[in-house]
N, C-alpha and C positions, 0 to 999 in steps of 0.2 A: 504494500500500500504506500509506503514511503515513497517507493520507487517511482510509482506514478505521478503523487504530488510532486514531485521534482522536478520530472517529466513535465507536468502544465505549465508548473513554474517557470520553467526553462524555455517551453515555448509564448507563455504569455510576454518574458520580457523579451522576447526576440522578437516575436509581432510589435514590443510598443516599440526599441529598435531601430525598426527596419521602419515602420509609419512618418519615423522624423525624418526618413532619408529619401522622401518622395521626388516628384520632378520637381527643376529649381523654379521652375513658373507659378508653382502650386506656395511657395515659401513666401514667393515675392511677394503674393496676393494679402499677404496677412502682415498689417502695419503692426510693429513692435510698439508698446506703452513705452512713454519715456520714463516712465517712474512706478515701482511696483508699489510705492508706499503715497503715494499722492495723484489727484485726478488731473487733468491738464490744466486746469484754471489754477490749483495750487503749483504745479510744477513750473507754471509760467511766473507766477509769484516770486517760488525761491531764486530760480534763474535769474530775475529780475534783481532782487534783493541782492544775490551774491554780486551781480555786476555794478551795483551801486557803491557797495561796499568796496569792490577795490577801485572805485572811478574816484568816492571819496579819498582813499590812500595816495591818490597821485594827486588831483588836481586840489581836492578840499573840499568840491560842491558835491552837491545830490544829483539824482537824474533831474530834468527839466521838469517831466510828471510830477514828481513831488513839490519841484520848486513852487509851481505854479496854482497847485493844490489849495486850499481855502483863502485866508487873509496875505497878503502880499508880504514880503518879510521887510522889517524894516530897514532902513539906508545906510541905518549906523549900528552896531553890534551894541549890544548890552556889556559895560562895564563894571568887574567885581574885581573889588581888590581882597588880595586874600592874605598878608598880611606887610608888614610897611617896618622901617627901619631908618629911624634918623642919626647920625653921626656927630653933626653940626657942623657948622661953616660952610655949608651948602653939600656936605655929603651925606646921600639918602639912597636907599634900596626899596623899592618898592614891588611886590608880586601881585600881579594883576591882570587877568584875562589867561594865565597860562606860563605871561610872561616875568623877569625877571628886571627890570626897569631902574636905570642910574640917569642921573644926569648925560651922562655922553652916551646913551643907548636907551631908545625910545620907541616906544613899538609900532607898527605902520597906522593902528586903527585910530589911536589917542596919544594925547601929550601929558606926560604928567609936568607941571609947573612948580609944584613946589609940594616941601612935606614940612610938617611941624610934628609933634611930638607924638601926637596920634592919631593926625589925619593929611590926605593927600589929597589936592589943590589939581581938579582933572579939568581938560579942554577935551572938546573933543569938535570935529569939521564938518565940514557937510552941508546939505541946502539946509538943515536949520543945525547951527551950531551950539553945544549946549559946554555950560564951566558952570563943575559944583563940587562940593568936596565929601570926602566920603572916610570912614573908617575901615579899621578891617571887618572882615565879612562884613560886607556890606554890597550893595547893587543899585548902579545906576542905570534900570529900565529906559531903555532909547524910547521904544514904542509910548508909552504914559509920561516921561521925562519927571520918572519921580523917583528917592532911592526909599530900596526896601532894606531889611534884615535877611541877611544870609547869601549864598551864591546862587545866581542865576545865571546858567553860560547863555 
């Protein structure tokens, strides 16, 4: 009895087999999923998502889609400083937006102008120019033009 089960067995996997090995016209006909764990409309997503993410890595922006997405983004970036360092005699360190911030190195988005003992004296450009000072953790919202408590990139 063994013998027989074997036997089926043997031929049942040779029939599945030989079934995958039909004419190549018969193979073509059947478009392969791009994703065994996601439907196309998600697969389109991640693909999307991953291209964004290294588009980020090079350039800094998002795709255009996202840019353009609900409210327009503002002109000028939101400035937090995160924490400040005065010396005296005009030498001062300032971390701010990311950056690392002295007197003779100033970062492209904003100007810091001056520091006192614990707070920094910011400019900043653009069609509408804003100067206000801030502490550490702190945020000057471009969009509202008002500063809040804590960081907001």
């Amino acid at each position: 009895m063994a013998g027989t089960i074997g036997g089926y067995l043997a031929a049942a996997c040779a029939a599945v087999l030989l079934a995958g090995f039909g004419p190549a016209s018969a193979q073509e006909d059947v478009p392969l999923p791009r994703s065994l764990l996601f439907n196309e409309t998600e697969a389109t997503a991640v693909t999307r998502a991953i291209l964004d993410f290294e588009r980020m890595k090079v350039t800094g922006t998002a795709s255009v889609e996202e840019t353009t997405i609900g409210a327009p983004p503002p002109a000028l970036p939101n400035v937090f400083v995160s924490a400040l360092a005065s010396y005296g005699e005009g030498r001062w360190t300032v971390w701010a937006n990311g950056y690392r911030v002295t007197p003779g190195h100033q970062p492209p988005d904003f100007t810091v102008i001056s520091v006192n003992d614990d707070k920094a004296e910011i400019a900043v450009g653009g069609s509408t120019p804003a100067h206000f000072m801030l502490h550490p953790y702190q945020t000057w919202r471009s969009r509202s033009n008002d500063i809040v408590e804590g960081i907001v990139p």
